[in-house]
Biopython code that builds the backbone (N, CA, C, O; Angstrom):
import numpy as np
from Bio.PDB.StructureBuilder import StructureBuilder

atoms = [
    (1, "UNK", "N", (47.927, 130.466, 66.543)),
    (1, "UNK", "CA", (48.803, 129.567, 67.236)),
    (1, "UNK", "C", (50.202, 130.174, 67.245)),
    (1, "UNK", "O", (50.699, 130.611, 66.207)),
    (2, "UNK", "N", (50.852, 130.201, 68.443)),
    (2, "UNK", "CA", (52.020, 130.703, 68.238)),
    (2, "UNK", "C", (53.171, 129.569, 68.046)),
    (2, "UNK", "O", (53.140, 128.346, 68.185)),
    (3, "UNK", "N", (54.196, 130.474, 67.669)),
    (3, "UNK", "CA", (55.724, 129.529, 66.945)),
    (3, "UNK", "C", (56.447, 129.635, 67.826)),
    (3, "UNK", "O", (56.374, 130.682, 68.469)),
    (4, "UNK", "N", (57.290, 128.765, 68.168)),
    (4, "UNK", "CA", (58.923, 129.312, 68.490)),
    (4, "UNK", "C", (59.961, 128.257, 67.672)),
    (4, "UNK", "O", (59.848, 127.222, 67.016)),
    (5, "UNK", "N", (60.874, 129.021, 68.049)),
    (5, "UNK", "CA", (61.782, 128.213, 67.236)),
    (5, "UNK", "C", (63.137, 127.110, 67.986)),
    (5, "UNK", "O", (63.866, 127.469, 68.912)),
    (6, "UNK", "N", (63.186, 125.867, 67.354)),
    (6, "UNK", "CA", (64.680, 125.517, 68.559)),
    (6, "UNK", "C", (65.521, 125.366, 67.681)),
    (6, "UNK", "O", (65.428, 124.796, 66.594)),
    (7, "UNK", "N", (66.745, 126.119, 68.373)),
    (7, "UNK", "CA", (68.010, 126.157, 67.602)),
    (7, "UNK", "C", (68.806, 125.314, 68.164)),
    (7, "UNK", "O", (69.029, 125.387, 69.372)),
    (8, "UNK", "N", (69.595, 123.989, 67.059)),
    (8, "UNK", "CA", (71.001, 123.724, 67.134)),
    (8, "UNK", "C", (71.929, 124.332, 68.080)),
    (8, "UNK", "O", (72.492, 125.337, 67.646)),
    (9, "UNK", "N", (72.165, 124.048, 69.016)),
    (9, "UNK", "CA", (73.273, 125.097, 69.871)),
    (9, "UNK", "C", (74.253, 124.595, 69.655)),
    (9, "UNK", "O", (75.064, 124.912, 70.525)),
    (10, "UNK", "N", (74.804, 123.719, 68.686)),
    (10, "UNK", "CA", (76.139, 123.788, 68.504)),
    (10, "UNK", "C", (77.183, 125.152, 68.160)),
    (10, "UNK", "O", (77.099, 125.923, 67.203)),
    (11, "UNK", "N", (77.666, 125.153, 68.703)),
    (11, "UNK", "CA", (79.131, 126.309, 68.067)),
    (11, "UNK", "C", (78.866, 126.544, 66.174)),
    (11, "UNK", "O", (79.050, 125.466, 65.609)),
    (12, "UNK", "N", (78.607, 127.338, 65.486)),
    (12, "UNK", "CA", (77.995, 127.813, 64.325)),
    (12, "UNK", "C", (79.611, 127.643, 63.261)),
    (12, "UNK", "O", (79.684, 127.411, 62.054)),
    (13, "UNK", "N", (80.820, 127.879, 64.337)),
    (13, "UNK", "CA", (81.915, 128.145, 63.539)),
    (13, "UNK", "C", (82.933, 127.339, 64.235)),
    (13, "UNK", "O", (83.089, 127.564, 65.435)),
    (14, "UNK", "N", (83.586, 126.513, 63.715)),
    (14, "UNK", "CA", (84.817, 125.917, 64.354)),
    (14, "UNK", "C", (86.160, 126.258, 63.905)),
    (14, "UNK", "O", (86.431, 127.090, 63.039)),
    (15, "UNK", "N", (86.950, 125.567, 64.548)),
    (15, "UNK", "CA", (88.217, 126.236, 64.158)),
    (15, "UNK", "C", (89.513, 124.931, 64.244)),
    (15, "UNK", "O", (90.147, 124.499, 65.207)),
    (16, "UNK", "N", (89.527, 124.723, 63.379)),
    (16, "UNK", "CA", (90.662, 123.134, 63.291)),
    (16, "UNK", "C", (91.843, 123.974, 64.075)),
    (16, "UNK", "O", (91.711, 125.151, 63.739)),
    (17, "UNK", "N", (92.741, 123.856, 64.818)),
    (17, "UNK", "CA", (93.923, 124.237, 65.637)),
    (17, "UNK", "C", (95.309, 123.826, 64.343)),
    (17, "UNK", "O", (96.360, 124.456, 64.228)),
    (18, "UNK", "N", (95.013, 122.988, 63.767)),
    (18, "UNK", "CA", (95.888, 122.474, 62.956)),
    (18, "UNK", "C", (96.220, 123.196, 61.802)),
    (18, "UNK", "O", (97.352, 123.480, 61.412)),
    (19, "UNK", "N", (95.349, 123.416, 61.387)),
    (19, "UNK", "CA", (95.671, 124.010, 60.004)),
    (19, "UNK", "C", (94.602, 125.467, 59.974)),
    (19, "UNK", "O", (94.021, 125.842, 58.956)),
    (20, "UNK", "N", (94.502, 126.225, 61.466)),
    (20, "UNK", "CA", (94.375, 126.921, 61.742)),
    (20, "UNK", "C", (93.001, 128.125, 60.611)),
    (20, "UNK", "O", (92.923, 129.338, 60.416)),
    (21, "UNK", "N", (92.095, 126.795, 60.106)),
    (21, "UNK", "CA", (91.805, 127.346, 59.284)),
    (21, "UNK", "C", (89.863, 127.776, 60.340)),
    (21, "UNK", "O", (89.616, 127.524, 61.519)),
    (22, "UNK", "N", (89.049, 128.352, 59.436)),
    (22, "UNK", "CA", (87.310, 128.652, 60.285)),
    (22, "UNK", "C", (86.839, 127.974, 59.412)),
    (22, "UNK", "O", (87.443, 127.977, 58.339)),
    (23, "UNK", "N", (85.965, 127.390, 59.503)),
    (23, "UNK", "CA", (84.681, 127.026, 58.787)),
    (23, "UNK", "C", (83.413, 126.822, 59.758)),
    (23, "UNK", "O", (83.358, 126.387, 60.908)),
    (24, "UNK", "N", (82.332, 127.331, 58.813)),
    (24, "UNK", "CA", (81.237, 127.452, 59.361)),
    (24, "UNK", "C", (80.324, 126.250, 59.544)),
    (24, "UNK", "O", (80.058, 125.417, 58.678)),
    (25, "UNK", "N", (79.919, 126.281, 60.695)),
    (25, "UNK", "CA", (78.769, 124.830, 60.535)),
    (25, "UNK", "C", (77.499, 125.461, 60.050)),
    (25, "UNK", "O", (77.223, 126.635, 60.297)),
    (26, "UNK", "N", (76.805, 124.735, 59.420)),
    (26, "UNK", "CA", (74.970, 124.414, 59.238)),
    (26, "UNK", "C", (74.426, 124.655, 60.507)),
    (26, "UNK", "O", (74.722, 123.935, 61.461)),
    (27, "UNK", "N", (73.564, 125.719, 60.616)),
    (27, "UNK", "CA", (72.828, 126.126, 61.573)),
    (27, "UNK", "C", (71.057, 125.252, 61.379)),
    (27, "UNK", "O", (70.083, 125.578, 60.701)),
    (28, "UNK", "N", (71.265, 124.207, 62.215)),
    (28, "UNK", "CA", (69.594, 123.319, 61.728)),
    (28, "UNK", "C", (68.474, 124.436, 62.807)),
    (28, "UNK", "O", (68.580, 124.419, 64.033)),
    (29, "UNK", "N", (67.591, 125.219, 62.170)),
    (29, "UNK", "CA", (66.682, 125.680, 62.991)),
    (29, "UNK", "C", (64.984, 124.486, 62.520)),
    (29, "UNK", "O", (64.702, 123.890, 61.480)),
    (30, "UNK", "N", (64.374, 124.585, 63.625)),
    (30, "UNK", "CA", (63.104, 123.654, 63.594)),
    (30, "UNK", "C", (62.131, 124.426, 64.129)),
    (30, "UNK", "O", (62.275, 124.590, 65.340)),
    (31, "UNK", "N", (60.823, 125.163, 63.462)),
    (31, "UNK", "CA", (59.875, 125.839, 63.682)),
    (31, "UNK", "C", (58.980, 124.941, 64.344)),
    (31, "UNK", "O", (58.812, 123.966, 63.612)),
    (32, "UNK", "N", (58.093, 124.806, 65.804)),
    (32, "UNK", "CA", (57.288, 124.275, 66.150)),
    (32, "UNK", "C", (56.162, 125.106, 66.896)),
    (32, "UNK", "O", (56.186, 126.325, 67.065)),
    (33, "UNK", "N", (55.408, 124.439, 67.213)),
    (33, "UNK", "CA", (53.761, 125.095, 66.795)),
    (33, "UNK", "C", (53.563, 125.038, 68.938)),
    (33, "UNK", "O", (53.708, 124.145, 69.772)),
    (34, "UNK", "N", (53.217, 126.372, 68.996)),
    (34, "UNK", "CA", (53.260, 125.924, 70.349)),
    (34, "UNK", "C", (51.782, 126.453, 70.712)),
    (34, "UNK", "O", (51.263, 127.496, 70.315)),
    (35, "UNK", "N", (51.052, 125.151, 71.849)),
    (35, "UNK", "CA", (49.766, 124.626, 72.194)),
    (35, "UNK", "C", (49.393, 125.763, 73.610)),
    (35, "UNK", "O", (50.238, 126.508, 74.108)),
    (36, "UNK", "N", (48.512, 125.700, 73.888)),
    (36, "UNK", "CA", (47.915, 125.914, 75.341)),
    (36, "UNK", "C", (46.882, 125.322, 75.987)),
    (36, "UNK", "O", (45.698, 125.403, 75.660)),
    (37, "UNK", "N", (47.296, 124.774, 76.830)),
    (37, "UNK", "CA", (45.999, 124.234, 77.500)),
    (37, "UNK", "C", (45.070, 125.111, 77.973)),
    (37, "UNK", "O", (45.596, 126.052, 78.567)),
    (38, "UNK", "N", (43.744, 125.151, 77.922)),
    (38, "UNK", "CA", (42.918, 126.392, 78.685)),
    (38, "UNK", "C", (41.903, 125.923, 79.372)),
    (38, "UNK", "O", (41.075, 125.131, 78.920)),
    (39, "UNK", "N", (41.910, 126.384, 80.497)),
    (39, "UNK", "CA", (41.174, 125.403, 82.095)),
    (39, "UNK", "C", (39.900, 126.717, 81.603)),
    (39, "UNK", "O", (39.914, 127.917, 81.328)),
    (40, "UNK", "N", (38.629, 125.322, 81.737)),
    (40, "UNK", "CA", (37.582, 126.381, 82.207)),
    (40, "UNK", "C", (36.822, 126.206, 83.307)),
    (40, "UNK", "O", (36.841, 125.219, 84.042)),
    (41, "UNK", "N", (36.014, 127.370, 83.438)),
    (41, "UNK", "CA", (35.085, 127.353, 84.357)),
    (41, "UNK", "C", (34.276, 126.336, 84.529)),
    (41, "UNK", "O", (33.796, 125.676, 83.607)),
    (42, "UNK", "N", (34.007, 126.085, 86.169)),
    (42, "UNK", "CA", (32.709, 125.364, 86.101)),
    (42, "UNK", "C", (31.757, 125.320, 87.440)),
    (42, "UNK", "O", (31.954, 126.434, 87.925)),
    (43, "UNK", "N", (30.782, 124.600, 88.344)),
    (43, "UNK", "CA", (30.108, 125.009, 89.410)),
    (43, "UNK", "C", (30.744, 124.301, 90.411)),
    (43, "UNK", "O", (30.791, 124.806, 91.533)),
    (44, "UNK", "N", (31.302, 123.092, 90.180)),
    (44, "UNK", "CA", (31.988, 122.132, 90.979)),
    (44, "UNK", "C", (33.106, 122.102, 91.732)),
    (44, "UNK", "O", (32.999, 121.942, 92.948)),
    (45, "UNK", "N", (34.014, 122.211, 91.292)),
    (45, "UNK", "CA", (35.433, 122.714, 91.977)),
    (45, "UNK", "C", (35.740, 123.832, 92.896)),
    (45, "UNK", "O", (35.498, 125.027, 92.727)),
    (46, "UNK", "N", (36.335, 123.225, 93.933)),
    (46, "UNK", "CA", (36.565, 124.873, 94.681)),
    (46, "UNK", "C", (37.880, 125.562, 94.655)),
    (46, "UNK", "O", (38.894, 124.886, 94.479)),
    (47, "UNK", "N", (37.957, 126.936, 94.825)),
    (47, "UNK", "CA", (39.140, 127.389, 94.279)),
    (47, "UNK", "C", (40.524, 126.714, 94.757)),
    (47, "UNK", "O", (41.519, 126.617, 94.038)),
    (48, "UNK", "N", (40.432, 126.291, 96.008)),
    (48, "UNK", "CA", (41.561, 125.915, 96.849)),
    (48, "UNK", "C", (41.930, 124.559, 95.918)),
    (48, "UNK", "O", (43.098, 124.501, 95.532)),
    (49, "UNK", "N", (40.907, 123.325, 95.479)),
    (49, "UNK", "CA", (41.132, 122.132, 94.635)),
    (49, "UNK", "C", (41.684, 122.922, 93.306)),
    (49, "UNK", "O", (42.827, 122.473, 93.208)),
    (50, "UNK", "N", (41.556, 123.570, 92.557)),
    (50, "UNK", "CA", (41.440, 124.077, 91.541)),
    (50, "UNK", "C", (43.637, 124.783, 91.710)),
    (50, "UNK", "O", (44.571, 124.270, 91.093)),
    (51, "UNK", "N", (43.727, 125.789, 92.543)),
    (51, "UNK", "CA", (44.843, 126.042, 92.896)),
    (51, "UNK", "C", (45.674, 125.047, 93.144)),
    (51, "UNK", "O", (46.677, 124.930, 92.439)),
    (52, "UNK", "N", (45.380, 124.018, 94.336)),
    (52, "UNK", "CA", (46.269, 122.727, 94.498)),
    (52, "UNK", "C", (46.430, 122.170, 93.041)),
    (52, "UNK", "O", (47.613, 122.066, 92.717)),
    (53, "UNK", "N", (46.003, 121.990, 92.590)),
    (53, "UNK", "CA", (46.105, 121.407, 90.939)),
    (53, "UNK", "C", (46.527, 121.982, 90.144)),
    (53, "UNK", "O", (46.813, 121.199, 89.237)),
    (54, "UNK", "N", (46.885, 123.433, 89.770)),
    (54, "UNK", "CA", (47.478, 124.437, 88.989)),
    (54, "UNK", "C", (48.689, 124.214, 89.714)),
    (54, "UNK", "O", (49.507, 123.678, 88.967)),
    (55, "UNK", "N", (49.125, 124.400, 90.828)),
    (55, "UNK", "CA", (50.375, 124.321, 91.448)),
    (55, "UNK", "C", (51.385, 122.619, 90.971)),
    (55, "UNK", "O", (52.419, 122.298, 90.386)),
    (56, "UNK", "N", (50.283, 122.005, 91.658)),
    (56, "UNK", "CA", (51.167, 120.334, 91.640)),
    (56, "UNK", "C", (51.377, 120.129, 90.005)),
    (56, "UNK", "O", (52.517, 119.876, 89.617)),
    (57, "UNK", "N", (50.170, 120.244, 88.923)),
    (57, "UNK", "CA", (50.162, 119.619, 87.757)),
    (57, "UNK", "C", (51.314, 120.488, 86.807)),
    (57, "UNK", "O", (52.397, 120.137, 86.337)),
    (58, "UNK", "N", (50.634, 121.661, 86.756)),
    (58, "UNK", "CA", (51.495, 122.830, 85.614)),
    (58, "UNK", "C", (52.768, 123.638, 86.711)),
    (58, "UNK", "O", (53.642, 124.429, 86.356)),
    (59, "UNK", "N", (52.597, 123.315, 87.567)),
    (59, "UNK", "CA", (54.367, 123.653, 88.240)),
    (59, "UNK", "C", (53.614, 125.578, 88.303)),
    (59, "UNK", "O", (54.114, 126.585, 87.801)),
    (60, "UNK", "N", (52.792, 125.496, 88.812)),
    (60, "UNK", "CA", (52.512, 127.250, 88.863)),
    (60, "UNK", "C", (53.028, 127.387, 90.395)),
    (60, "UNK", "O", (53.029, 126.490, 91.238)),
    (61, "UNK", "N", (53.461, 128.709, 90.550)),
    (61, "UNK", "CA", (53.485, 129.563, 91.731)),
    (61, "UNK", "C", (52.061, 129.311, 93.006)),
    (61, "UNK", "O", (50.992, 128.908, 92.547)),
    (62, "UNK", "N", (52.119, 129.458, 93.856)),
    (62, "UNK", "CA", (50.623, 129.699, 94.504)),
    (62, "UNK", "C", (49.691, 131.305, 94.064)),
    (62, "UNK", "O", (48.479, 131.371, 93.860)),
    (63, "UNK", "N", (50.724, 132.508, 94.008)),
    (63, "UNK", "CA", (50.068, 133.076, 93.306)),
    (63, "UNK", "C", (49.964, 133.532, 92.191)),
    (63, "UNK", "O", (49.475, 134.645, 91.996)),
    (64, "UNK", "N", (50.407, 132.753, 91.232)),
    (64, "UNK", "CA", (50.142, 132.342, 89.703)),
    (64, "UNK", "C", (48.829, 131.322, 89.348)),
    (64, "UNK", "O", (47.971, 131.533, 88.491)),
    (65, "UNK", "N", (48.905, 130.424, 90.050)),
    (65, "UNK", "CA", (47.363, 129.263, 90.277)),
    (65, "UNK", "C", (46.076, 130.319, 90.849)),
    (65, "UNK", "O", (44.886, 130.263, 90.537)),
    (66, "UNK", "N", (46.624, 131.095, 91.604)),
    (66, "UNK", "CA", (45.558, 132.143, 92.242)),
    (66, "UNK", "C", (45.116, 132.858, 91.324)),
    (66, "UNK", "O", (43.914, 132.941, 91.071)),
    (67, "UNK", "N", (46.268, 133.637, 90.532)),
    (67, "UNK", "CA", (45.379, 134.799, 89.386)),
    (67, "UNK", "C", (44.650, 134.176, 88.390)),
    (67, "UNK", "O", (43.765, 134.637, 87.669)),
    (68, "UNK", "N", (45.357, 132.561, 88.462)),
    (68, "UNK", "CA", (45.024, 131.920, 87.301)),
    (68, "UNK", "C", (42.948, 131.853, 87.433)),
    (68, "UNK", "O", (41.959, 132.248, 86.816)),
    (69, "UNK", "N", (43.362, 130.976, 88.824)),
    (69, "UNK", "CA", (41.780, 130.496, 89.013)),
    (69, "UNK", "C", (40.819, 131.573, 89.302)),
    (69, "UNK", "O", (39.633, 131.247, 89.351)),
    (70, "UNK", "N", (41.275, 133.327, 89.586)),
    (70, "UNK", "CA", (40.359, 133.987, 89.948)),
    (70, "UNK", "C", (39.860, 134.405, 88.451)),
    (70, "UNK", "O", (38.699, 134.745, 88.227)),
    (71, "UNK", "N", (41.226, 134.318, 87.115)),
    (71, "UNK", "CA", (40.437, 134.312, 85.511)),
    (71, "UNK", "C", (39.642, 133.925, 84.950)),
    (71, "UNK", "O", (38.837, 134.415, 84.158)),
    (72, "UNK", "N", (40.001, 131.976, 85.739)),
    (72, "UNK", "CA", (38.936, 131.232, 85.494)),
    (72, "UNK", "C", (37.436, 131.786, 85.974)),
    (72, "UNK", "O", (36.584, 131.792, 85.085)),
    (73, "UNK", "N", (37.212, 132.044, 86.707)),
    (73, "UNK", "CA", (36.052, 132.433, 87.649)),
    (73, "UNK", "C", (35.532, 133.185, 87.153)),
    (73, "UNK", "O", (34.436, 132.933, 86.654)),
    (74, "UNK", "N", (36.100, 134.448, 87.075)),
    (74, "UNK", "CA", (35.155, 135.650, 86.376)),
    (74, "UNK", "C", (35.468, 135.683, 84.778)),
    (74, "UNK", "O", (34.491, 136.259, 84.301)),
    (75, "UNK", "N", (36.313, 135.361, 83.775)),
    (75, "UNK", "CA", (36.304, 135.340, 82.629)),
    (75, "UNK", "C", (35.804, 133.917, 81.935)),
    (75, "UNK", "O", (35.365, 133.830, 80.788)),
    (76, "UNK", "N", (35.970, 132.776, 82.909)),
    (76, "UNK", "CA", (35.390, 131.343, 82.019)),
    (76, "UNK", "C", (36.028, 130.848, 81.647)),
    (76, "UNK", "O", (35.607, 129.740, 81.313)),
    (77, "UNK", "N", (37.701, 131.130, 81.311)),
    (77, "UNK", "CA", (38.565, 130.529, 81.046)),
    (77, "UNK", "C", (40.008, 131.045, 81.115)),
    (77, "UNK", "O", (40.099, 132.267, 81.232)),
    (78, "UNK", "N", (40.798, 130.565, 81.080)),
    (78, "UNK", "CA", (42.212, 130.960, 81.123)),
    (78, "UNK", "C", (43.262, 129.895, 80.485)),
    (78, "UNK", "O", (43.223, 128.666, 80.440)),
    (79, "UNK", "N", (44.007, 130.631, 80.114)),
    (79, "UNK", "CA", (45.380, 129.540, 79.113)),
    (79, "UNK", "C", (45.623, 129.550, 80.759)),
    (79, "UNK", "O", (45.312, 130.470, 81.515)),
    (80, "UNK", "N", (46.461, 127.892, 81.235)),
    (80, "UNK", "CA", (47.143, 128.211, 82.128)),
    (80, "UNK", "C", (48.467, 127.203, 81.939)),
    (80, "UNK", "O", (49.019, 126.770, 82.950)),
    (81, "UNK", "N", (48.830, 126.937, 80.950)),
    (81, "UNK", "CA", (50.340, 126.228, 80.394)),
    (81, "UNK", "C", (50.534, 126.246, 78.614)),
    (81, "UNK", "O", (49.755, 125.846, 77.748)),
    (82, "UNK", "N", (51.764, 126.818, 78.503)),
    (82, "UNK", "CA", (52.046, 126.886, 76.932)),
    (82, "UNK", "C", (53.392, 126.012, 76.460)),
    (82, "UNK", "O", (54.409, 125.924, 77.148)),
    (83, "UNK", "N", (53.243, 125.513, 75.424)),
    (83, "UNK", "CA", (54.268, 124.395, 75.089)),
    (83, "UNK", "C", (53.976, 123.695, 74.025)),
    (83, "UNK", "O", (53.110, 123.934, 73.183)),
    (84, "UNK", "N", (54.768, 122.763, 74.081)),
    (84, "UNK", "CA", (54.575, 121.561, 72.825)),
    (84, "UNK", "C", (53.429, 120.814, 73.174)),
    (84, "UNK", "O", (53.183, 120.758, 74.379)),
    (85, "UNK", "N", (52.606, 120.174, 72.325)),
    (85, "UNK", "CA", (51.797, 119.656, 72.431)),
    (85, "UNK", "C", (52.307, 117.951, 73.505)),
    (85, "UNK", "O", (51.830, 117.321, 74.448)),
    (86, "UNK", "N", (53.206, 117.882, 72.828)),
    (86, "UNK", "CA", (53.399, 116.155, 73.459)),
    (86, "UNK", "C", (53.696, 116.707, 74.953)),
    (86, "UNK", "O", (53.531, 115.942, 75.904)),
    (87, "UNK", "N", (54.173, 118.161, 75.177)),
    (87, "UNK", "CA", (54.731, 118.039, 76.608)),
    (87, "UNK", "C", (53.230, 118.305, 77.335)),
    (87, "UNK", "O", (52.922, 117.767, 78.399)),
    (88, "UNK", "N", (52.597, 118.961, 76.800)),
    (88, "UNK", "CA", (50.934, 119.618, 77.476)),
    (88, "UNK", "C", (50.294, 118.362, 77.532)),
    (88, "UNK", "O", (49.789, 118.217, 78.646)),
    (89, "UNK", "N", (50.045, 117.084, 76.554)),
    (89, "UNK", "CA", (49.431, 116.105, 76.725)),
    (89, "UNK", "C", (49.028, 115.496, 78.169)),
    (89, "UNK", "O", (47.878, 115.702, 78.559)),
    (90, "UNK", "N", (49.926, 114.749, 78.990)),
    (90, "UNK", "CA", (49.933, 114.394, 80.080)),
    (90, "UNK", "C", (49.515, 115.489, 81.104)),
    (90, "UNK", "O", (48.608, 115.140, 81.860)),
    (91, "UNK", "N", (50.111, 117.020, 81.308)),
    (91, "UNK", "CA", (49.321, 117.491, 81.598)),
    (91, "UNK", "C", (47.976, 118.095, 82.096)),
    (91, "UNK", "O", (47.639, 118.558, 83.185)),
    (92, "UNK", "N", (47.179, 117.886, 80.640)),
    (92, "UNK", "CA", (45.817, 118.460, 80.339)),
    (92, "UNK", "C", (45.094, 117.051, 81.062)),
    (92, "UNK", "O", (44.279, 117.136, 81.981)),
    (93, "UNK", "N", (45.534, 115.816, 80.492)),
    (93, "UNK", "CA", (44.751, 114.747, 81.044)),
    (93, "UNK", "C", (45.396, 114.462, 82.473)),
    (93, "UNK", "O", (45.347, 113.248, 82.669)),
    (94, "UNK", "N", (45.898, 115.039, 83.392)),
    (94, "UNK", "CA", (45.886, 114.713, 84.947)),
    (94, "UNK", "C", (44.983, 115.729, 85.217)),
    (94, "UNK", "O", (44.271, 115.515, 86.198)),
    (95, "UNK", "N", (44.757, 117.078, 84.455)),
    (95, "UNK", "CA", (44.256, 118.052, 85.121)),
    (95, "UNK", "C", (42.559, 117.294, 85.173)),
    (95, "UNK", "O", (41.866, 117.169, 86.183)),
    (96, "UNK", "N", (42.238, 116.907, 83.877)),
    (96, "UNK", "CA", (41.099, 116.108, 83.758)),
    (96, "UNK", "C", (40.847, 115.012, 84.510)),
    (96, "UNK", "O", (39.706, 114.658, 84.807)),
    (97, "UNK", "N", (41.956, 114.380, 84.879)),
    (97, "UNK", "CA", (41.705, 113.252, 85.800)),
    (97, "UNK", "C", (41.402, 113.646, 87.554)),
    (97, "UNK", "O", (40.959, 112.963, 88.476)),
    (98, "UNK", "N", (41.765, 114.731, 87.489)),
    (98, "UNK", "CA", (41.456, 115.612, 89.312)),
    (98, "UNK", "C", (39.848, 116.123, 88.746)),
    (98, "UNK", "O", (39.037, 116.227, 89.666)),
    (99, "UNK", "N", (39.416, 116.386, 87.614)),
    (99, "UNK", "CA", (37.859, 116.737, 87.478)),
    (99, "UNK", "C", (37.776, 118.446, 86.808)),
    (99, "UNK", "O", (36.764, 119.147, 86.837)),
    (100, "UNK", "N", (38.634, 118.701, 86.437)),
    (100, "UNK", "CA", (38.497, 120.175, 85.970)),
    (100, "UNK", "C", (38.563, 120.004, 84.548)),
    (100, "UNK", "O", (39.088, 119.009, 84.048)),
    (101, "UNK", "N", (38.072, 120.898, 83.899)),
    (101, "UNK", "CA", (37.840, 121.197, 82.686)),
    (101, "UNK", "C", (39.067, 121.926, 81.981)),
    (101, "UNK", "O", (39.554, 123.046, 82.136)),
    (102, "UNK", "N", (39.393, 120.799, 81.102)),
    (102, "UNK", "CA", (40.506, 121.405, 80.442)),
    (102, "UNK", "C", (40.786, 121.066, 78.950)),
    (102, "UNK", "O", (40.274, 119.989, 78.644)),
    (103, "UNK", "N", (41.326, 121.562, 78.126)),
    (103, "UNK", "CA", (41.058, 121.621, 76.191)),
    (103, "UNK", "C", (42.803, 122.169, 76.091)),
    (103, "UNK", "O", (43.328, 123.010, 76.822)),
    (104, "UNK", "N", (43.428, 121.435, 75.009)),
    (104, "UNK", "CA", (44.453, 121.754, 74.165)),
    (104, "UNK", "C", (44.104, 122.180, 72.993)),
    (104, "UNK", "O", (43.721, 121.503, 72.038)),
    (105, "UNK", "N", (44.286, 123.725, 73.091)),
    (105, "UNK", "CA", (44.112, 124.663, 71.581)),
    (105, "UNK", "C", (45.600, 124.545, 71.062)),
    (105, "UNK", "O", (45.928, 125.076, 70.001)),
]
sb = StructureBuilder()
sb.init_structure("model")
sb.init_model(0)
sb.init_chain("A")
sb.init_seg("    ")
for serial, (resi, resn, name, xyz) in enumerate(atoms, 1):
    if name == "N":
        sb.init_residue(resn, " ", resi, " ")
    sb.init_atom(name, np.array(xyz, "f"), 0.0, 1.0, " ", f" {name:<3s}", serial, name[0])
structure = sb.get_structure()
């Protein structure tokens, strides 16, 4: 499973004007666990349904949904969105609700 990390973007160091002095802020970093949804293969769907749905649902390119679904096809599966789990949620279940086969690893 891969990590990334989100950083605090506050300014790390401030600077009072007054008494012209630096001090450093607390840098809060938060390690989170990042998901993929992975569309698989199946006999039902045709590529064009399959593309319209990679495009509208996961915000893909037309030919990003294309390489995607020709992976699907000949390999059986493909990651085709990576993220936080809560953001992939809704996601994975519209992709399921159009009829394609889809799993959050």
């Amino acid at each position: 499973m891969a990590m990334k990390r989100k950083y605090d973007l506050e300014d790390p160091i401030v600077i009072n004007a007054e008494t012209e002095t630096l001090a450093k802020k607390e840098l809060k970093l938060e390690t989170v666990a990042l998901r993929e949804i992975v569309l698989y293969n199946d006999d039902v769907n045709t590529f064009d349904w399959v593309i319209t749905s990679l495009i509208e649902v996961c915000e893909h390119s037309a030919e990003q949904a294309e390489q995607c679904s020709v992976l699907v096809h000949y390999k059986g599966k493909c990651a085709v969105s990576t993220g936080e789990y809560d953001e992939l949620k809704p996601k994975c279940t519209e992709l399921l609700n159009r009829g394609l086969s889809a799993e959050i690893h």
